[in-house]
mmCIF entry with sequence, helices, sheets and N, C-alpha, C, O atoms, coordinates in Angstrom:
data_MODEL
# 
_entry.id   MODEL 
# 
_entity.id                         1 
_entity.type                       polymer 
_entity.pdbx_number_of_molecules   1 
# 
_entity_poly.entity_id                      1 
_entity_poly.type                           'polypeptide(L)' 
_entity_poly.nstd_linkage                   no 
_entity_poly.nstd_monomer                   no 
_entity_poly.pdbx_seq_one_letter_code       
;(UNK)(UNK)(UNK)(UNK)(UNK)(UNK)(UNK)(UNK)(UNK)(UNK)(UNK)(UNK)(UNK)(UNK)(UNK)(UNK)
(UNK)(UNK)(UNK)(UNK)(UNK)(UNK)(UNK)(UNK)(UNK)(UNK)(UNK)(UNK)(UNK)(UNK)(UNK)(UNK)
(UNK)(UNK)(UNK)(UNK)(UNK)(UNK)(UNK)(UNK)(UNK)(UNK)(UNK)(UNK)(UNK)(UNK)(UNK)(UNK)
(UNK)(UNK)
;
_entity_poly.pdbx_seq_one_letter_code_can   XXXXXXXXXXXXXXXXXXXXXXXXXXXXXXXXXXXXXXXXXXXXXXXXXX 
_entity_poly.pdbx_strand_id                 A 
# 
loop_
_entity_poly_seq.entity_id 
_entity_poly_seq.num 
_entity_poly_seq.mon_id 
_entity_poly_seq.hetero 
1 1  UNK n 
1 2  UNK n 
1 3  UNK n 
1 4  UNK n 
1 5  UNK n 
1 6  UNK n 
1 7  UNK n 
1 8  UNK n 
1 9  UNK n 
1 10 UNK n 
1 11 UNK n 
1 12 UNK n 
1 13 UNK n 
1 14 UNK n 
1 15 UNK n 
1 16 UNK n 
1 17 UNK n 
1 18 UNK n 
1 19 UNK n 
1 20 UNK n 
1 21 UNK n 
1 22 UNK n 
1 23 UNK n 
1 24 UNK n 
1 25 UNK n 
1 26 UNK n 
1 27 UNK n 
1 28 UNK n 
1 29 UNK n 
1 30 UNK n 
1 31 UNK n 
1 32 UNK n 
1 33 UNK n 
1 34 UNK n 
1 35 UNK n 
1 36 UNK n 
1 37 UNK n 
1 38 UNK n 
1 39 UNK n 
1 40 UNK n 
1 41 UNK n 
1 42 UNK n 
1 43 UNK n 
1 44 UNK n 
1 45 UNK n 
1 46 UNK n 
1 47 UNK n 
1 48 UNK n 
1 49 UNK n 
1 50 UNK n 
# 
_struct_asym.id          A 
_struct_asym.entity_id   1 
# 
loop_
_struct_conf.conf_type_id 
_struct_conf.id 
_struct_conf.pdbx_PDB_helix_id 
_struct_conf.beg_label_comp_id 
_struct_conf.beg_label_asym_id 
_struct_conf.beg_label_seq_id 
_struct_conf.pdbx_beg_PDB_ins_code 
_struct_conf.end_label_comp_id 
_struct_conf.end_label_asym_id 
_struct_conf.end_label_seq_id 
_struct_conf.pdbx_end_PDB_ins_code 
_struct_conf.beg_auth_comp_id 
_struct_conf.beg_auth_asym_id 
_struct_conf.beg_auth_seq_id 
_struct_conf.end_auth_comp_id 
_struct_conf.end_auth_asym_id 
_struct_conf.end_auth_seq_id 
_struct_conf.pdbx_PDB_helix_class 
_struct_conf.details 
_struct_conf.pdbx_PDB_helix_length 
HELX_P HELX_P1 AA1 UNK A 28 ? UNK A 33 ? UNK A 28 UNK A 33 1 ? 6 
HELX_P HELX_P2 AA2 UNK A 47 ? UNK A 49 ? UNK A 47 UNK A 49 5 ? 3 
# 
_struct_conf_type.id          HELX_P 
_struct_conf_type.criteria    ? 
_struct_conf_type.reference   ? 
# 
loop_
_atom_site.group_PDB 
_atom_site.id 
_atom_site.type_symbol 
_atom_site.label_atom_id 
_atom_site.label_alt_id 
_atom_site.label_comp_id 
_atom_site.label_asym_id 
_atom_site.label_entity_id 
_atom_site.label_seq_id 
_atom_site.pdbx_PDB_ins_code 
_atom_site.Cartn_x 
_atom_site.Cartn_y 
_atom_site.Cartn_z 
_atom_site.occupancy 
_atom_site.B_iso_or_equiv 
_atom_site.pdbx_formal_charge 
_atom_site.auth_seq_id 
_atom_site.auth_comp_id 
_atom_site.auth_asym_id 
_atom_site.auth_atom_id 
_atom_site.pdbx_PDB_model_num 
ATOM 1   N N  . UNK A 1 1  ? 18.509 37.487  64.807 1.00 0.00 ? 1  UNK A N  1 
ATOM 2   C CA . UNK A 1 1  ? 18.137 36.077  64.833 1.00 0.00 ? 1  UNK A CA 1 
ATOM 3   C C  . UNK A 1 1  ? 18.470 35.495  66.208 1.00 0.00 ? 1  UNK A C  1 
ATOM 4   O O  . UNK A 1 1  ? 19.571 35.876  66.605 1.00 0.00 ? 1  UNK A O  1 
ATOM 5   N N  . UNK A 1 2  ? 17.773 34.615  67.106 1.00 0.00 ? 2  UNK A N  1 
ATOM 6   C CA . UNK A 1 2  ? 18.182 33.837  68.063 1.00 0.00 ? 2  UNK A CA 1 
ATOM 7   C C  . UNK A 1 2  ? 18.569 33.037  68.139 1.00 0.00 ? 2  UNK A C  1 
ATOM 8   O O  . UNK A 1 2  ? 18.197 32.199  67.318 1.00 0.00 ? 2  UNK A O  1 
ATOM 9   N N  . UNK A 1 3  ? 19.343 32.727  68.891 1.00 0.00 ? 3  UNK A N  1 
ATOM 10  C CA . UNK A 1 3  ? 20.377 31.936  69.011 1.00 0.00 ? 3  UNK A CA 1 
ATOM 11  C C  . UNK A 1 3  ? 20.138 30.355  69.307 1.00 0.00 ? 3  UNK A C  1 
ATOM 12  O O  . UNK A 1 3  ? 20.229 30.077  70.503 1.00 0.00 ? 3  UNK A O  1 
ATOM 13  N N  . UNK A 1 4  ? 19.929 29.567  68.678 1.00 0.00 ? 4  UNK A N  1 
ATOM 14  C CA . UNK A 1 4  ? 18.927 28.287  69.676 1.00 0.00 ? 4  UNK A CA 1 
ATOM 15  C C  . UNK A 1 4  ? 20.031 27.634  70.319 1.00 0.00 ? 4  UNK A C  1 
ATOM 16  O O  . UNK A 1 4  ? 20.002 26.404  70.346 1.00 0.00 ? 4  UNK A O  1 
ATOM 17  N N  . UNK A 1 5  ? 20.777 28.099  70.721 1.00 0.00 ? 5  UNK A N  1 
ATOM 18  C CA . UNK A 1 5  ? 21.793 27.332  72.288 1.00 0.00 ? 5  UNK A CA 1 
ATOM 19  C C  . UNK A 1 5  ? 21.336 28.479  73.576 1.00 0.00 ? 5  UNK A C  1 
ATOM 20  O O  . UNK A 1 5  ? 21.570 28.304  74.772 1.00 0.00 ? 5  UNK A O  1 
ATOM 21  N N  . UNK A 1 6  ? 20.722 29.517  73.050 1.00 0.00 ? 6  UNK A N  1 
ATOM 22  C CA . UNK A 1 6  ? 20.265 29.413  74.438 1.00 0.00 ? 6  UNK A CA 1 
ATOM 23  C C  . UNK A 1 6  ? 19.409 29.033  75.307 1.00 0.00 ? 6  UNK A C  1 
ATOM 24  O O  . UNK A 1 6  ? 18.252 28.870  74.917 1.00 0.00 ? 6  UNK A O  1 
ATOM 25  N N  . UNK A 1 7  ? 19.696 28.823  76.519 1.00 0.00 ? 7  UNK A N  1 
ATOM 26  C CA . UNK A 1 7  ? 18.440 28.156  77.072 1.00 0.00 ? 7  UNK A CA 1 
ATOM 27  C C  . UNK A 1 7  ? 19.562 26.947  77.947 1.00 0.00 ? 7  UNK A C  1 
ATOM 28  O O  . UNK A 1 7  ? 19.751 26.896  79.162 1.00 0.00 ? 7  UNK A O  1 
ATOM 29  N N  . UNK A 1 8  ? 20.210 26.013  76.814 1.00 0.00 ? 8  UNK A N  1 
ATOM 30  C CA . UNK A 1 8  ? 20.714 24.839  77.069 1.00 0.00 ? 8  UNK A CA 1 
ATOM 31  C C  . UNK A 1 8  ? 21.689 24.532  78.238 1.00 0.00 ? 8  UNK A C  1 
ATOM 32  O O  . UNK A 1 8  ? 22.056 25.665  78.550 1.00 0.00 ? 8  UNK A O  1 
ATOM 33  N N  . UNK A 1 9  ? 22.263 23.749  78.986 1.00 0.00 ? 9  UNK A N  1 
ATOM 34  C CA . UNK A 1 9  ? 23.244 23.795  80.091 1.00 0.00 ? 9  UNK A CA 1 
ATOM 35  C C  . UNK A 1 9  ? 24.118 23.273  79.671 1.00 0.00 ? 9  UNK A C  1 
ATOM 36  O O  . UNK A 1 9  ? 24.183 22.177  79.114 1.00 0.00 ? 9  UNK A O  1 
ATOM 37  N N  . UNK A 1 10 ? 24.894 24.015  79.899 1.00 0.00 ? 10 UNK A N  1 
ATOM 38  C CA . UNK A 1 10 ? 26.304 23.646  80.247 1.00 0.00 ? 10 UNK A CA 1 
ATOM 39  C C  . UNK A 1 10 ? 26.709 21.918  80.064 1.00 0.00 ? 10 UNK A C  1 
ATOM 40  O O  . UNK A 1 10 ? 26.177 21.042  80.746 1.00 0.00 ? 10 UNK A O  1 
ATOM 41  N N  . UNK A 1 11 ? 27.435 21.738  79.327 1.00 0.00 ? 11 UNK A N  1 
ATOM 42  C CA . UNK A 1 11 ? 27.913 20.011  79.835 1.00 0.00 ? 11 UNK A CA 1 
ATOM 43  C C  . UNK A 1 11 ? 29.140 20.078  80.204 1.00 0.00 ? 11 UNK A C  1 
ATOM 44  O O  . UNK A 1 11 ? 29.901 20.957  79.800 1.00 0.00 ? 11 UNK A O  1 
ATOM 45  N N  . UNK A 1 12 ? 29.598 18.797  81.328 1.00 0.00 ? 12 UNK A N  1 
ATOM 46  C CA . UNK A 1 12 ? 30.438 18.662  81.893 1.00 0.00 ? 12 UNK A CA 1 
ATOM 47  C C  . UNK A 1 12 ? 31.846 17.661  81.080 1.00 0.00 ? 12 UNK A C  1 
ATOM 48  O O  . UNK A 1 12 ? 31.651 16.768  80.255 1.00 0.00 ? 12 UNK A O  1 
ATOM 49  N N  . UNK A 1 13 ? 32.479 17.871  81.315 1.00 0.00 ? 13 UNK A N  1 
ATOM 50  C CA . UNK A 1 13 ? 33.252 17.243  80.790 1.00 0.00 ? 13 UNK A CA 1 
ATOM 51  C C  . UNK A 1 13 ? 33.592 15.621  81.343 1.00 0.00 ? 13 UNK A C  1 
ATOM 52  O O  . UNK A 1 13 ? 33.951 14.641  80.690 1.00 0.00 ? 13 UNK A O  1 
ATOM 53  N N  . UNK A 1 14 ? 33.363 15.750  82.611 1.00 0.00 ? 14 UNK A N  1 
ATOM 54  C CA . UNK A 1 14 ? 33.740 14.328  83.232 1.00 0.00 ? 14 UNK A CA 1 
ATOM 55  C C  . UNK A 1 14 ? 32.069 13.956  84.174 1.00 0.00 ? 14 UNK A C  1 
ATOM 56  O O  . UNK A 1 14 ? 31.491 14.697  84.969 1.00 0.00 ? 14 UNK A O  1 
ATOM 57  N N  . UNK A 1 15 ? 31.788 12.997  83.847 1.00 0.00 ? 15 UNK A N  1 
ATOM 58  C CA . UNK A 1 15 ? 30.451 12.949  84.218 1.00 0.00 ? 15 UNK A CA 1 
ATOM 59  C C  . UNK A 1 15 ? 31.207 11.499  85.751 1.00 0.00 ? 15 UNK A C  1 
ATOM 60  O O  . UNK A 1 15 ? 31.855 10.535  85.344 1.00 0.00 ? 15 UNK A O  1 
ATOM 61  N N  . UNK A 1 16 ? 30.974 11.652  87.097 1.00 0.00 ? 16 UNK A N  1 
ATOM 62  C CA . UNK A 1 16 ? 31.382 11.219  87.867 1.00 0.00 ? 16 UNK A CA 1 
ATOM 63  C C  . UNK A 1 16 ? 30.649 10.070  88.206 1.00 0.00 ? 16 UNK A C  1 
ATOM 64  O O  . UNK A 1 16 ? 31.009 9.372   89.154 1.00 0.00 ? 16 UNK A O  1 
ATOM 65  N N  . UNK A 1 17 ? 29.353 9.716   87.327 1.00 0.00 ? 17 UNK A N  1 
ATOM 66  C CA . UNK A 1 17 ? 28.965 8.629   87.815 1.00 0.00 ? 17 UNK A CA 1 
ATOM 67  C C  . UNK A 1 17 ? 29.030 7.764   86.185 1.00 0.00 ? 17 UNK A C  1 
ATOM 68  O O  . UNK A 1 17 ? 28.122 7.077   85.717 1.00 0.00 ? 17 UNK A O  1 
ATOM 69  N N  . UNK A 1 18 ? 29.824 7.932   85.807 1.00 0.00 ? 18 UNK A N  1 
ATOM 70  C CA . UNK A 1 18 ? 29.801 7.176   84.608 1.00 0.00 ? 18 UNK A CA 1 
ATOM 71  C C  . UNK A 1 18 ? 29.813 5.817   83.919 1.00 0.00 ? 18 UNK A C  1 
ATOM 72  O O  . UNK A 1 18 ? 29.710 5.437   82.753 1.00 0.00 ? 18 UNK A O  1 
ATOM 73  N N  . UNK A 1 19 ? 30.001 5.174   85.240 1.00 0.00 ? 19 UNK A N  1 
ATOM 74  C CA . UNK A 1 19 ? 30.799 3.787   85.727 1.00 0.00 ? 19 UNK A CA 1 
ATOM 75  C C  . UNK A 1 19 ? 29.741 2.762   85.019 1.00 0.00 ? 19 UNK A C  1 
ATOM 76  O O  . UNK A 1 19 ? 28.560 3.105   85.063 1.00 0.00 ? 19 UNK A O  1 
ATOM 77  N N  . UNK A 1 20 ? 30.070 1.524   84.368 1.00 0.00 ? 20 UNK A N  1 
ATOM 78  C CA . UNK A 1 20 ? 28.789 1.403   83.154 1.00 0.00 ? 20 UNK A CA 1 
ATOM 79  C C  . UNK A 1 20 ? 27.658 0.311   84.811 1.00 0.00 ? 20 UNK A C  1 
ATOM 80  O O  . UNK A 1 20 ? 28.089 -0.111  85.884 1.00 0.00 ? 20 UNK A O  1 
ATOM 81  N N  . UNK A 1 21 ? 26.546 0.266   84.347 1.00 0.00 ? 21 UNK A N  1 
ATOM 82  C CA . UNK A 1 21 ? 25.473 -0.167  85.316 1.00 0.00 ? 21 UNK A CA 1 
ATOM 83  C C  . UNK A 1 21 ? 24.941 -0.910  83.994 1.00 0.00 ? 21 UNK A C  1 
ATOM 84  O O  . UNK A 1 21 ? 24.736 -0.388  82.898 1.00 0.00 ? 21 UNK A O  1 
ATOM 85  N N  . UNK A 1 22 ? 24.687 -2.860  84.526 1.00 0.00 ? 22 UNK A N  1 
ATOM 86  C CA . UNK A 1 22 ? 24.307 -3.142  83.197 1.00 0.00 ? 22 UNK A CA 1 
ATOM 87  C C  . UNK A 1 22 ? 22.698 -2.913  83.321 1.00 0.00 ? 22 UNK A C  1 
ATOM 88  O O  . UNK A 1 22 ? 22.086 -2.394  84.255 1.00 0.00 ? 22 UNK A O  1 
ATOM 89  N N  . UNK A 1 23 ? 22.152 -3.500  81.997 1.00 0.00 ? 23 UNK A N  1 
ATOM 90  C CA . UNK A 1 23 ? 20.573 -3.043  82.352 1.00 0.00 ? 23 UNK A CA 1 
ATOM 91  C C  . UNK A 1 23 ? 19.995 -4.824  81.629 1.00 0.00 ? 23 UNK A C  1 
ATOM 92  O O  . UNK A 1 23 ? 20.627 -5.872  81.487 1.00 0.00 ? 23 UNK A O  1 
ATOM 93  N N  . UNK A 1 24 ? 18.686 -4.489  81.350 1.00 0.00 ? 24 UNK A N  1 
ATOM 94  C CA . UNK A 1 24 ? 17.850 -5.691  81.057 1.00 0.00 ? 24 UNK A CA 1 
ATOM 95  C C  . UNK A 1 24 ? 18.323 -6.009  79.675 1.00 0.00 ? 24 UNK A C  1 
ATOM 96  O O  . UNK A 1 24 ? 18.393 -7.201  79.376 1.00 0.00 ? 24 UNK A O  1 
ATOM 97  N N  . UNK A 1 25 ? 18.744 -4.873  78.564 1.00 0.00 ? 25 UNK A N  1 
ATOM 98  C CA . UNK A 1 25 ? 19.411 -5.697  77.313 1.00 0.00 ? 25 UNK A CA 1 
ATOM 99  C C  . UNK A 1 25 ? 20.552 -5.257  76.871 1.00 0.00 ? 25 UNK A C  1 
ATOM 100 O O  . UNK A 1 25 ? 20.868 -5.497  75.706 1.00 0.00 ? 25 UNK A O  1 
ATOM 101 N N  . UNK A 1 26 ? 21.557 -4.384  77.878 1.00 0.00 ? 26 UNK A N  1 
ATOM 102 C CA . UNK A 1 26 ? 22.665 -4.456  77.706 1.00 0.00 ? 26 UNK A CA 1 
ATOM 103 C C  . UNK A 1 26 ? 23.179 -4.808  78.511 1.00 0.00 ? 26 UNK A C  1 
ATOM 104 O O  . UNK A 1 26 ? 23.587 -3.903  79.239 1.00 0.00 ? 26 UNK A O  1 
ATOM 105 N N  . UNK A 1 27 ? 23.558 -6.369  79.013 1.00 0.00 ? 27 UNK A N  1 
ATOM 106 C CA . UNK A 1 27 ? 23.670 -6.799  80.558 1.00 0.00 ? 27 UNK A CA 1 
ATOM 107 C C  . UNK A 1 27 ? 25.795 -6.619  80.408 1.00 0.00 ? 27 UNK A C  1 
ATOM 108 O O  . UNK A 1 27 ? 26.544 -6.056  79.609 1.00 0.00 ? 27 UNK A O  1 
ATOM 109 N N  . UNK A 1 28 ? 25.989 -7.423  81.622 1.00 0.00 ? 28 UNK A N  1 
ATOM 110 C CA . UNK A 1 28 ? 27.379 -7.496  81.699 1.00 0.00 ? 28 UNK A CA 1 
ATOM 111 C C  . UNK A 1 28 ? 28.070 -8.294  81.139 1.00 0.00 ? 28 UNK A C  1 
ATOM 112 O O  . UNK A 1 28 ? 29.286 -8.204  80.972 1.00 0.00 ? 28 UNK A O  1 
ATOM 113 N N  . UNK A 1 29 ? 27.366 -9.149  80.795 1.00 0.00 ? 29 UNK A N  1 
ATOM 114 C CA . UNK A 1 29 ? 27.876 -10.501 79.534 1.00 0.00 ? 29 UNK A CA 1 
ATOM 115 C C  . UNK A 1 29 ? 28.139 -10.044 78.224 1.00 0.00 ? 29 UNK A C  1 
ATOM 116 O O  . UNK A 1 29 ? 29.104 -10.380 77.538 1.00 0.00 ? 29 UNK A O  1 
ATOM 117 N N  . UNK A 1 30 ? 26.714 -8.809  77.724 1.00 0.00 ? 30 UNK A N  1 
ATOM 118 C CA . UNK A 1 30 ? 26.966 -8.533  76.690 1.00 0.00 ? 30 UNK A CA 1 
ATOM 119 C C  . UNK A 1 30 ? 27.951 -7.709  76.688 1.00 0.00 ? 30 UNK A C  1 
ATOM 120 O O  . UNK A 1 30 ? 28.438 -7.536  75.571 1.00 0.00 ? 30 UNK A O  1 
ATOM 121 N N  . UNK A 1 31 ? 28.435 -7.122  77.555 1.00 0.00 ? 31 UNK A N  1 
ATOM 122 C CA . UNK A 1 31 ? 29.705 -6.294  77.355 1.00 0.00 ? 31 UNK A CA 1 
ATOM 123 C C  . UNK A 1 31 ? 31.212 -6.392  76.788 1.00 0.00 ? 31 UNK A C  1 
ATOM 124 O O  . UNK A 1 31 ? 31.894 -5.877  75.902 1.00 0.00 ? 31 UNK A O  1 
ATOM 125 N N  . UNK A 1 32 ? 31.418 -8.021  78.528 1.00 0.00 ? 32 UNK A N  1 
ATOM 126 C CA . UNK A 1 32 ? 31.951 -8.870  77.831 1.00 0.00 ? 32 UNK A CA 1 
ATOM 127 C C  . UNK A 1 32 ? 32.849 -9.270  76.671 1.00 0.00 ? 32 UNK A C  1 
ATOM 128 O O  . UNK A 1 32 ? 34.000 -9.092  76.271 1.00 0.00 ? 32 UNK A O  1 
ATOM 129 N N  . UNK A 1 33 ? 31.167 -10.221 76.170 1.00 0.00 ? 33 UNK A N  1 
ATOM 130 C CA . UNK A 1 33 ? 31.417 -10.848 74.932 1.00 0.00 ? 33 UNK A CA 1 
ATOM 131 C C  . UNK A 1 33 ? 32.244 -10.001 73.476 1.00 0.00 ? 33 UNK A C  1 
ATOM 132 O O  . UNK A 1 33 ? 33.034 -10.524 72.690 1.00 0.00 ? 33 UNK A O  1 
ATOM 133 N N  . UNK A 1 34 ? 31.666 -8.353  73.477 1.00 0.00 ? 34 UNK A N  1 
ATOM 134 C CA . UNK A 1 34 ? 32.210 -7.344  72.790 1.00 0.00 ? 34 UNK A CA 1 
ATOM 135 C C  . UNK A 1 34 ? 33.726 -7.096  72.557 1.00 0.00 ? 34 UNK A C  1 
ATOM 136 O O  . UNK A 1 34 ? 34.306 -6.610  71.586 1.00 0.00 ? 34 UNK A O  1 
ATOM 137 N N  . UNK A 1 35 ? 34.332 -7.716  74.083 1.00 0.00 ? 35 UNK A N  1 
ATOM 138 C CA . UNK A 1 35 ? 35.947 -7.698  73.626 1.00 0.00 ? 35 UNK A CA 1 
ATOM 139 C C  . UNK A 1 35 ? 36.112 -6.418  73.336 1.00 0.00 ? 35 UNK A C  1 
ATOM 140 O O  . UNK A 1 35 ? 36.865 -6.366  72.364 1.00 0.00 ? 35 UNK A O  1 
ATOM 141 N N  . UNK A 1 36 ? 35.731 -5.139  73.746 1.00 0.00 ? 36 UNK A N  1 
ATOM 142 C CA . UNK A 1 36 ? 35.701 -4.166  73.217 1.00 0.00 ? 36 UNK A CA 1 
ATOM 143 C C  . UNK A 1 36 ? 37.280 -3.333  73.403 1.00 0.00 ? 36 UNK A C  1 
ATOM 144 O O  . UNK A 1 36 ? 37.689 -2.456  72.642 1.00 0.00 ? 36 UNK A O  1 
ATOM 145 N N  . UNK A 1 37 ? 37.935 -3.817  74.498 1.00 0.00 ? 37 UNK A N  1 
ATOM 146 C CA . UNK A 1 37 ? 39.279 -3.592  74.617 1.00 0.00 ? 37 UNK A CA 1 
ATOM 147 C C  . UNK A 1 37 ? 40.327 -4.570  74.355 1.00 0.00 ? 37 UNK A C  1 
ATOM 148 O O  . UNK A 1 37 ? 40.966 -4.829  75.375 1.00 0.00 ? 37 UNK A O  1 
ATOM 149 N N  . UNK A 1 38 ? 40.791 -5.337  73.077 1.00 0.00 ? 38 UNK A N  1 
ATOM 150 C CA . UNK A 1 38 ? 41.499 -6.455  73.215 1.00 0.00 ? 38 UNK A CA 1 
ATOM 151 C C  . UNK A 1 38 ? 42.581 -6.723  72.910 1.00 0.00 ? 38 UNK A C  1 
ATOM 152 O O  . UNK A 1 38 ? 43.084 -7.838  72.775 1.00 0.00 ? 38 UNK A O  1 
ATOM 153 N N  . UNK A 1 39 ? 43.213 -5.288  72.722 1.00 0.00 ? 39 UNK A N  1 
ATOM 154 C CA . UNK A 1 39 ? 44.490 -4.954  72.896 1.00 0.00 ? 39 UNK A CA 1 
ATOM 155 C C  . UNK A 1 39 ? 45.193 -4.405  74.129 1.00 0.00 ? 39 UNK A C  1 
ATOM 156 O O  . UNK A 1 39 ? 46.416 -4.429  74.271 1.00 0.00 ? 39 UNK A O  1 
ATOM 157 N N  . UNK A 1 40 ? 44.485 -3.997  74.852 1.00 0.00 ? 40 UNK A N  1 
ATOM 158 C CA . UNK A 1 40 ? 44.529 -3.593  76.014 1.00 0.00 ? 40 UNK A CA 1 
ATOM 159 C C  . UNK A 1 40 ? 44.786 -2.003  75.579 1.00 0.00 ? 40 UNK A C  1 
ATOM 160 O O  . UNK A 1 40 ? 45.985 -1.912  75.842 1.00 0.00 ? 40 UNK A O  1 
ATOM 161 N N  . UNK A 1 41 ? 44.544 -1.208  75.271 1.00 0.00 ? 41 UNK A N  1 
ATOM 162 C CA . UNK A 1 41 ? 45.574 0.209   75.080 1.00 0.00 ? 41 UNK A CA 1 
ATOM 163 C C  . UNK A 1 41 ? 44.543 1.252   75.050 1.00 0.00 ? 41 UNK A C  1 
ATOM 164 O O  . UNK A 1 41 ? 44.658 2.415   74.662 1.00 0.00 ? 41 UNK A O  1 
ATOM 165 N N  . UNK A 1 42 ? 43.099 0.398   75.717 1.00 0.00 ? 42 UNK A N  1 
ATOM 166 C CA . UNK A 1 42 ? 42.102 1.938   75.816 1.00 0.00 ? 42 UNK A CA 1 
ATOM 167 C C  . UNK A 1 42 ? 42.490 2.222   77.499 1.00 0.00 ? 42 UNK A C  1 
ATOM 168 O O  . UNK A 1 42 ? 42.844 1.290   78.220 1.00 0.00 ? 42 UNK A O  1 
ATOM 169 N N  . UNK A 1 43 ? 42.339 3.980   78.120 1.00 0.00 ? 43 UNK A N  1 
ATOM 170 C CA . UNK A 1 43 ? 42.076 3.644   79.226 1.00 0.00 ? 43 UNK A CA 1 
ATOM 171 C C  . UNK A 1 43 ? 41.320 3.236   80.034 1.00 0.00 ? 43 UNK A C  1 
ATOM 172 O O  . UNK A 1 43 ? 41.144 2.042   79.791 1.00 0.00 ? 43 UNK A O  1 
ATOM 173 N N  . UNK A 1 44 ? 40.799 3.519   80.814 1.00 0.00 ? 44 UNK A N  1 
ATOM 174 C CA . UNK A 1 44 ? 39.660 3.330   81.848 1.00 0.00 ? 44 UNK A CA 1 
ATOM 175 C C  . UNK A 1 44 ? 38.814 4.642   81.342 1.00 0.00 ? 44 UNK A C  1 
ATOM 176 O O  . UNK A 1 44 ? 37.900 4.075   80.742 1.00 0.00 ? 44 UNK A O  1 
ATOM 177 N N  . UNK A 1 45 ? 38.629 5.649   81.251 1.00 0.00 ? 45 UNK A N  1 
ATOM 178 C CA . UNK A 1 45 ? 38.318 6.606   80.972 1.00 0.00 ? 45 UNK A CA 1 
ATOM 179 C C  . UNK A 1 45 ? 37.379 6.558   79.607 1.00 0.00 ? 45 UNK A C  1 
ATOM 180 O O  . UNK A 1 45 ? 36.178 6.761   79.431 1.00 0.00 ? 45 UNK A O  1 
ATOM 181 N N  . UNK A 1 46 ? 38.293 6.255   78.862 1.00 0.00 ? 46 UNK A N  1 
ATOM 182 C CA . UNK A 1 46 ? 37.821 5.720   77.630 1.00 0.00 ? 46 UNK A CA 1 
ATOM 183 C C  . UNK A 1 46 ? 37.010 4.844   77.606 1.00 0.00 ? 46 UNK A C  1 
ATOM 184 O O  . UNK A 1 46 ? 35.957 5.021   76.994 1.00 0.00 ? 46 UNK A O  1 
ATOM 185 N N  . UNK A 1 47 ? 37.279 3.643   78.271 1.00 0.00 ? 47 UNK A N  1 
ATOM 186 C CA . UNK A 1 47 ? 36.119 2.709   77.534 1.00 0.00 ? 47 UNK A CA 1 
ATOM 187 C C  . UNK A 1 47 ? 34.751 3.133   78.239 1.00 0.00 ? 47 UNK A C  1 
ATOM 188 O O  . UNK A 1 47 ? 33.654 2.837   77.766 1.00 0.00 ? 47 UNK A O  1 
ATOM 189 N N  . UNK A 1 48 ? 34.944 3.918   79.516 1.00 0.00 ? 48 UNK A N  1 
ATOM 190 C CA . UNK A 1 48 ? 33.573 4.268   80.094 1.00 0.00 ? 48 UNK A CA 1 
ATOM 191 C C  . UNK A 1 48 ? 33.046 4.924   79.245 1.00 0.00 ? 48 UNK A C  1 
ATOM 192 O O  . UNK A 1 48 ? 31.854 4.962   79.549 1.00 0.00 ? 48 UNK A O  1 
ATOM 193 N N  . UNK A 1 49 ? 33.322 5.842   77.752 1.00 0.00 ? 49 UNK A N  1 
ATOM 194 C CA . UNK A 1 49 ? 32.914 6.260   77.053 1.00 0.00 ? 49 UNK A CA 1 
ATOM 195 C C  . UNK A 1 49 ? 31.764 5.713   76.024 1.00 0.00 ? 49 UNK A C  1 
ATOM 196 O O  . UNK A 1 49 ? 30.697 6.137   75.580 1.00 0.00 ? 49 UNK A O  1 
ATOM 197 N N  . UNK A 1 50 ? 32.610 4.478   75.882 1.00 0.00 ? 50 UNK A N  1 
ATOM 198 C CA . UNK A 1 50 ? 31.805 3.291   75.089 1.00 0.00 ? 50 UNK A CA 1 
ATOM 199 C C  . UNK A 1 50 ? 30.665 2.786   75.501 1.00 0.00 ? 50 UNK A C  1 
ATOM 200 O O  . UNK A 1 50 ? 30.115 1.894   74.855 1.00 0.00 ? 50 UNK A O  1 
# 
């Protein structure tokens, strides 16, 4: 049987341009407004995840 991962690349673990860029409907306000860190206790790392 074949394998269907092959073919696929590799992913990286730390993607270096990750840094958020807002766009036309997820702007920087809406980010914002999300409060998405409001405890303070994500890192930087992390919330670029989000």
């Amino acid at each position: 049987m074949d394998d269907f991962l092959d073919g696929l690349q590799d992913m990286t673990l730390h993607n270096p341009n990750s840094d958020f860029v807002p766009g036309t409907c997820f702007t920087e306000e809406c980010a914002e407004a999300l409060d998405l860190n409001p405890a303070k206790w994500l890192w930087l790392e992390e919330l670029k995840l989000i």
